[in-house]
C-alpha positions as CSV (number, residue, x, y, z in Angstrom):
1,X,14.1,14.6,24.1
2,X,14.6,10.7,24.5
3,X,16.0,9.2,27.7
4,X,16.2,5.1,28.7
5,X,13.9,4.6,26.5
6,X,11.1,7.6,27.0
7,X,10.0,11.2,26.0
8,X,10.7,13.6,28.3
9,X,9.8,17.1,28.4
10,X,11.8,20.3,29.7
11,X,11.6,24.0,30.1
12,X,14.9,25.5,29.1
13,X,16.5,27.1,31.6
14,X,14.8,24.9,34.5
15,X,16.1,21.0,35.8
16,X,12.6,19.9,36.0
17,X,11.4,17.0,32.8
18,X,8.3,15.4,32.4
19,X,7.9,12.0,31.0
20,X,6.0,12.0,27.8
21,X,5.8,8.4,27.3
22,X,5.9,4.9,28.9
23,X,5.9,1.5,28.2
24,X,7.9,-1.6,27.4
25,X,9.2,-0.2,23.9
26,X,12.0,2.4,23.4
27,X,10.7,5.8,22.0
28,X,13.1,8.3,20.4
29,X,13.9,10.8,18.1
30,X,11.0,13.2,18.8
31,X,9.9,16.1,16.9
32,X,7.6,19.0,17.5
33,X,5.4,20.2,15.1
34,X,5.1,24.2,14.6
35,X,2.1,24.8,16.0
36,X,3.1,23.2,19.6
37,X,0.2,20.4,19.4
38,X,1.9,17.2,18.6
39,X,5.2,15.6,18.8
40,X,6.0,12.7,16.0
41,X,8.3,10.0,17.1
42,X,10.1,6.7,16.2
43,X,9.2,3.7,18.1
44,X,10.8,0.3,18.5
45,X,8.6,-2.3,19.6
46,X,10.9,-5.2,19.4
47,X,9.7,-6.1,15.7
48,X,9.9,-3.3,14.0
49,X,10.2,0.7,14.1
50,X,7.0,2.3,13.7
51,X,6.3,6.4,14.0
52,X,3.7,7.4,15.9
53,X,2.0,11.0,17.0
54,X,1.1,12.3,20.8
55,X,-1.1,14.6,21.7
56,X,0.5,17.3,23.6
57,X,-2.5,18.4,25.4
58,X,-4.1,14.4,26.2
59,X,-1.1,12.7,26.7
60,X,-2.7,10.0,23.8
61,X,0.0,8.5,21.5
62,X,-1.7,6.8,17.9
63,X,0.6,5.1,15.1
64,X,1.4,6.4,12.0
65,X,2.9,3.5,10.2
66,X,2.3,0.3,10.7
67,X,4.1,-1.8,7.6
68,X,6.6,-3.7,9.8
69,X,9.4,-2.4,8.5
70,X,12.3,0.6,9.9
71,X,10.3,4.6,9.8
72,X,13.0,7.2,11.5
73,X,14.0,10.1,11.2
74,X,10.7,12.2,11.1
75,X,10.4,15.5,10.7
76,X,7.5,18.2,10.7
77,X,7.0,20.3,7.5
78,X,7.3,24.1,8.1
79,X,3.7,24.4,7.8
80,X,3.4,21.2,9.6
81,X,1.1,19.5,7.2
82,X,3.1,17.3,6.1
83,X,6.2,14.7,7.3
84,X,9.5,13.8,6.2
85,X,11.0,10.4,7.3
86,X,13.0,7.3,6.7
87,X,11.8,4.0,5.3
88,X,13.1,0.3,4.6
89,X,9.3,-0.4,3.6
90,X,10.4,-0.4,0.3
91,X,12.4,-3.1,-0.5
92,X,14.0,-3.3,3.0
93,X,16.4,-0.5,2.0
94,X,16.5,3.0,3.2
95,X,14.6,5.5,1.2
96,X,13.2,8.8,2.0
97,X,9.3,9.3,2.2
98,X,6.6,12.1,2.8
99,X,3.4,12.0,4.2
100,X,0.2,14.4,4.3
101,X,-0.9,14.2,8.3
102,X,-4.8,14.5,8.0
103,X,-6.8,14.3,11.3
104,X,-3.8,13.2,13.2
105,X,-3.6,10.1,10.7
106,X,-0.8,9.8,7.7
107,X,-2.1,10.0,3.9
108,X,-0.9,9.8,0.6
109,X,2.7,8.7,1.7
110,X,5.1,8.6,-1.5
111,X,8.8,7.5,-1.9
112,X,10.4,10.7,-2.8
113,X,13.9,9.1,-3.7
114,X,14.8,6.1,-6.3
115,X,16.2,2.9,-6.6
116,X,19.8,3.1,-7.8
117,X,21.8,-0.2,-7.8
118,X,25.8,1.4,-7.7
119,X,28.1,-0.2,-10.2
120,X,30.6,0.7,-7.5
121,X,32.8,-1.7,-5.7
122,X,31.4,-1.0,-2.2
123,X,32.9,-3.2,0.8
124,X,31.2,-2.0,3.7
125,X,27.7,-0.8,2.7
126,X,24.8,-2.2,-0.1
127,X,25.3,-2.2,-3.8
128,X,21.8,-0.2,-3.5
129,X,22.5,3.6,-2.2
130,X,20.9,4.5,0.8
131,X,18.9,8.0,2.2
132,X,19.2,9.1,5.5
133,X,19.1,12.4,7.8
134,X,16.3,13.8,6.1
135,X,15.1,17.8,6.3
136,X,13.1,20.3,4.9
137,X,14.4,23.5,3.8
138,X,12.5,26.5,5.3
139,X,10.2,27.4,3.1
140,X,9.3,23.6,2.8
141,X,10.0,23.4,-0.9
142,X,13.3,21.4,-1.0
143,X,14.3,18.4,1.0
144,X,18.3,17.4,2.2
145,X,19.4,14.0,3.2
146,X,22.8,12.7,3.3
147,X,23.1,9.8,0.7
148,X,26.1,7.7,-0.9
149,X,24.9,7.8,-4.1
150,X,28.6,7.7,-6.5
151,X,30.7,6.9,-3.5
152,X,32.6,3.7,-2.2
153,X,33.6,4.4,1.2
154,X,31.3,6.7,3.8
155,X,27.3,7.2,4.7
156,X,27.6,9.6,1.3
157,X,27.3,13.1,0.9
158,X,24.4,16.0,1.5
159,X,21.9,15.9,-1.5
160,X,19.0,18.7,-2.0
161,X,16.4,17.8,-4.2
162,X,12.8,19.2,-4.6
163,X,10.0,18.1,-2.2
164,X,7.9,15.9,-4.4
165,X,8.8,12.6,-6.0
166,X,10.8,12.6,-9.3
167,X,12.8,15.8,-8.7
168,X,16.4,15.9,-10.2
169,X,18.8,16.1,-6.4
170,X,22.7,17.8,-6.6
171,X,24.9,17.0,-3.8
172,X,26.0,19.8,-2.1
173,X,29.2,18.6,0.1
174,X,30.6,15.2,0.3
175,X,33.4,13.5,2.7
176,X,33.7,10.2,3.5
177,X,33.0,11.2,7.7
178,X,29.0,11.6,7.4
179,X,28.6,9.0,9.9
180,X,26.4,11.4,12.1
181,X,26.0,13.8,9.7
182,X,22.3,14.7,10.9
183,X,22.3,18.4,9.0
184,X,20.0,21.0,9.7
185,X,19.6,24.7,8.5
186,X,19.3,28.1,9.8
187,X,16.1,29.9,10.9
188,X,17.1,32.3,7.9
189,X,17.7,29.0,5.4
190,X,21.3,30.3,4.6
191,X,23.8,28.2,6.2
192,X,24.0,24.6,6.9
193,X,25.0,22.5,9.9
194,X,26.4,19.3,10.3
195,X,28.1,16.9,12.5
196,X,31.8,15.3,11.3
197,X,35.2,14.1,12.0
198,X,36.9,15.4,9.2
199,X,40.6,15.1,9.8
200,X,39.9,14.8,13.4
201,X,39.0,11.3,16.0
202,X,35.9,13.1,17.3
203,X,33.0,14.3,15.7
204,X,33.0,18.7,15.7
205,X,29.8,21.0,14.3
206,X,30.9,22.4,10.9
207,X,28.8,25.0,8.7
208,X,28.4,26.3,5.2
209,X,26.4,27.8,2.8
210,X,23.0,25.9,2.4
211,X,23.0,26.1,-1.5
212,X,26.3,24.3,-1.8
């Protein structure tokens, strides 16, 4: 987990952490890959956002990106071959991107969702839609992301599209209280669960069925 600005490291059930990381940037949103060796993470250097990968087992830390721009959000593929994260490095707006990770380095990185310029009469976010909240299904062939794609008011609604650039996406659940949406699914790849406010002032877990 991320704390003041670190990785930190913690045995369940114990109140004992070991820092991960150091330094005069701000580190967060970690993720583990399956196999235990490495931990991806976003890291704000006062410029930019860049993600970078430690090495469990040296305690070295290498970038991943390094295009100036926002990268969040990342997250290891089931197999953990490949990642799943959040870009502005096209056109300064937030897209969704994969990544093959080869030899501890990231290859053939694609945009996996368009370019769509909304028609809609949007007052508080871009005329361009935005992706965030990105996450693979279990058996890493689909991809979900909260988008506002055909929506005025709200961060948007939960997509799921197929894993490779060009696939058709449905939304599965919309309401206008995504703000934190950050969805995930369960170990089985049934159910979905999500963060809102829906009809309430604080933000409650809510699930449903993964397929919509």
């Amino acid at each position: 987990y991320s704390m003041a600005g670190s990785l930190w490291r913690q045995r369940l059930g114990t109140d004992t952490a070991q820092q991960l990381t150091a330094g005069a940037g701000y580190d967060y949103q970690p993720d583990w890959s399956p196999d235990g060796r490495w931990v991806v993470y976003s890291a704000y250097d006062g410029e930019a956002v860049e993600l970078r990968l430690l090495d469990l087992a040296s305690g070295e830390s290498q970038a991943l990106t390094n295009n100036s721009a926002v990268n969040v959000e990342p997250r290891f593929s089931p197999d953990g071959k490949r990642l799943l994260f959040v870009s502005t490095s096209f056109n300064q707006r937030f897209h969704i991107f994969t990544g093959e990770l080869q030899g501890g380095r990231l290859a053939n990185v694609a945009r996996l969702t368009g370019e769509n310029k909304s028609p809609l009469p949007r007052y508080y976010c871009s005329a361009y839609d935005h992706e965030i909240n990105p996450l693979w299904t279990r058996d890493g062939r689909e991809i979900l992301y909260v988008s506002n794609r055909n929506h005025i008011y709200g961060t948007g609604g939960i997509w799921r599209a197929p894993a490779s650039a060009g696939g058709v996406a449905r939304e599965i659940h919309y309401e206008e209280t995504n703000w934190k949406a950050r969805p995930d699914i369960s170990p089985d790849g049934s159910r979905l669960v999500f963060s809102s406010y829906t009809g309430r002032s604080w933000n409650n877990l809510w699930v449903m069925p993964a397929g919509g």
